[in-house]
N, C-alpha and C positions, 0 to 999 in steps of 0.2 A: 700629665704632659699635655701641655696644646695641641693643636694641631696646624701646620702648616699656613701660611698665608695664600693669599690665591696667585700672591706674584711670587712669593716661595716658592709654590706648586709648577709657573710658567718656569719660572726661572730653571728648576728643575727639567723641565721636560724639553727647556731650548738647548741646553748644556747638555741632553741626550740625544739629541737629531743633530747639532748643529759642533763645527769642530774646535770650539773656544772654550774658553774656562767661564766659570761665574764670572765670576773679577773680571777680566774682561768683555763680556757683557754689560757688564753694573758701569766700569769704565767709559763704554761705550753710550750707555745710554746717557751719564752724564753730560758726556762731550756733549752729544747732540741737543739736549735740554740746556746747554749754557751756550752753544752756538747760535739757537733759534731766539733766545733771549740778546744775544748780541746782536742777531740781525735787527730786530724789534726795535730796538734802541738806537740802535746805527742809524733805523726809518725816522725814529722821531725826533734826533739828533737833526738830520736833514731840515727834517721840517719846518724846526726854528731856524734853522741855519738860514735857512731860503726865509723865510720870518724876519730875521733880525741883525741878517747877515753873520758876526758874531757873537761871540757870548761879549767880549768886551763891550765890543759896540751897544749891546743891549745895557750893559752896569753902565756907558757913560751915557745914556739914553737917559735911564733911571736917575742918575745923578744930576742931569742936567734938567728935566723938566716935573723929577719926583713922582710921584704915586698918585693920580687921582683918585679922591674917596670915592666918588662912583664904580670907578673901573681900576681891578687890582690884576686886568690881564699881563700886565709888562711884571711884576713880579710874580705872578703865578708863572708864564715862562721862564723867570729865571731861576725860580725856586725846585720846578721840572729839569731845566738845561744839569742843573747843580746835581742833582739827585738822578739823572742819567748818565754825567761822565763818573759819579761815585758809584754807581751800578755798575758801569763798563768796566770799571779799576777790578772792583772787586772779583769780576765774571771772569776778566783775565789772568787774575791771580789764579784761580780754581782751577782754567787749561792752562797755566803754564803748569803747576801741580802734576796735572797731569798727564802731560809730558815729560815731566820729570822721573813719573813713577816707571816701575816696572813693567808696564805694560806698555812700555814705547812700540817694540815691533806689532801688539796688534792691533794699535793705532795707525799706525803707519797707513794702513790702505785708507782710515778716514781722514788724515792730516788734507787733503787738500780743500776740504768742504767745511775744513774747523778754521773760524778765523785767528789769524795771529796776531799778537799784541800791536804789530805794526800796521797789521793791515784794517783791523778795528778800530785807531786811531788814525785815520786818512782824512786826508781832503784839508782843504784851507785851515778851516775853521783848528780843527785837533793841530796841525802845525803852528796855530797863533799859541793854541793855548800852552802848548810844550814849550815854545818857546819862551811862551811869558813865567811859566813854573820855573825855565830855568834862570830866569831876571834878562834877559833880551828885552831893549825896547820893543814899542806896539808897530 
């Protein structure tokens, strides 16, 4: 038989001082590791935003003046923008889950510091793009 991991071992000894279950711990630790990852995201989402205004505005950017072979930064941002709203989706799927699960009330006390699907997708820019997913003019 092996022996115990070292977060095994924590994990154990937090579930004997402290008044939770494993699972909720593991629960918790999650949320928080897919919250800070939202935050992260939501920053660099910003930062093109104030960059490029939107993500549209950058593909008709793209479309209109093309790629310079020197400089491939207008598609490396939007190849980033792309690969942070498909990070967000995902990140969101995983806390709604978990919201879903069993472990709602002892979440409860950290739901106001976990972002919600609505509130992860704010600001101008996520209201163009929702809009445009749903076929809304620009």
């Amino acid at each position: 038989m092996t022996a115990p991991s070292h977060a095994h071992q924590l994990l154990e000894k937090a579930t004997a001082i402290l008044p939770v279950s494993d699972e909720d711990l593991i629960y918790k630790g999650i949320a928080v590791g897919v919250s800070e990852r939202i935050m992260a995201l939501k920053k660099s989402g910003a930062r093109l935003q104030g960059k490029h205004g939107s993500l549209e505005q950058l593909i008709r950017k793209i479309k209109r003046e093309g790629i310079c072979p020197g400089d491939h930064t207008l598609y490396t941002d939007l190849l980033e923008w792309q690969a942070i709203d498909h990070e967000l989706a995902e990140l969101l799927r995983i806390l709604e889950a978990l919201r879903r699960s069993g472990t709602k009330e002892s979440l409860r006390s950290f739901y106001p510091t976990v972002p919600s699907a609505k509130s992860a997708f704010c600001g101008p820019r996520f209201a163009v793009e929702a809009a445009h997913r749903r076929g809304s003019p620009d």
